[in-house]
N, C-alpha and C positions, 0 to 999 in steps of 0.2 A: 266505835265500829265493832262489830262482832261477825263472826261465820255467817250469818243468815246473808250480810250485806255485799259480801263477798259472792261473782255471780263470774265465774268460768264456765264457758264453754268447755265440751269435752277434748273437740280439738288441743285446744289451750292445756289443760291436763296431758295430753299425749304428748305431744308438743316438748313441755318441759322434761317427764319422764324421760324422752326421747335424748334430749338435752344432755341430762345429767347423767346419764349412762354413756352416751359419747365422751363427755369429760373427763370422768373418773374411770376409764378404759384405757384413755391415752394419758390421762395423769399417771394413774399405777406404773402403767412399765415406765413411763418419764423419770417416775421417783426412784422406781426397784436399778434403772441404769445409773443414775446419778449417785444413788448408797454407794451398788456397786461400786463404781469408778472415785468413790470418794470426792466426788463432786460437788460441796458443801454448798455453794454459791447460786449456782442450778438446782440443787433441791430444796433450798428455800424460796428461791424463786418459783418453782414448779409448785411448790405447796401453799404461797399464799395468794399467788394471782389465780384469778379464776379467767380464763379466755377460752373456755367452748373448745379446749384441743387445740388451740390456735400452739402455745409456745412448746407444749410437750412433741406435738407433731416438730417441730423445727429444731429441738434440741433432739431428737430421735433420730431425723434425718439425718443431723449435724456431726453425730456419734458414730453416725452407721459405717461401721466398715474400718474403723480406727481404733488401734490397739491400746489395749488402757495399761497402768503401770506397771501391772505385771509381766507385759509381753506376750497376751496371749490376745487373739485376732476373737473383735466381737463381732463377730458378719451376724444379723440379724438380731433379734431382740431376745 
């Protein structure tokens, strides 16, 4: 198989672009909270599964609003 054989659509191209910038948007702050919070368990969770935003959007959620172990209030990201 080589590049020649390989026959995407542009859609298809937008598509994943589109994809992996969604991902690695809600990965980042998924990971940058989890360092944060010394979250060891969620940030390697957050870093090896790939799910489209799905798990970072729910550990975000999950987080939001609840004081991490220094006592100080992380209202927003």
């Amino acid at each position: 198989m080589n590049l020649q054989d390989i026959n995407l659509e542009t859609w298809q191209v937008v598509l994943f672009i589109v994809a992996a910038i969604w991902e690695l948007t809600w990965k980042g702050f998924a990971l940058w909270r989890a360092a944060k919070r010394d979250h060891s368990v969620w940030f390697f969770l957050l870093l090896v599964l790939n799910t489209v935003g799905v798990l970072p959007i729910i550990y975000l959620l999950a987080t939001n609003g609840r004081r991490d172990d220094h006592g100080e209030s992380s209202q927003g990201i």
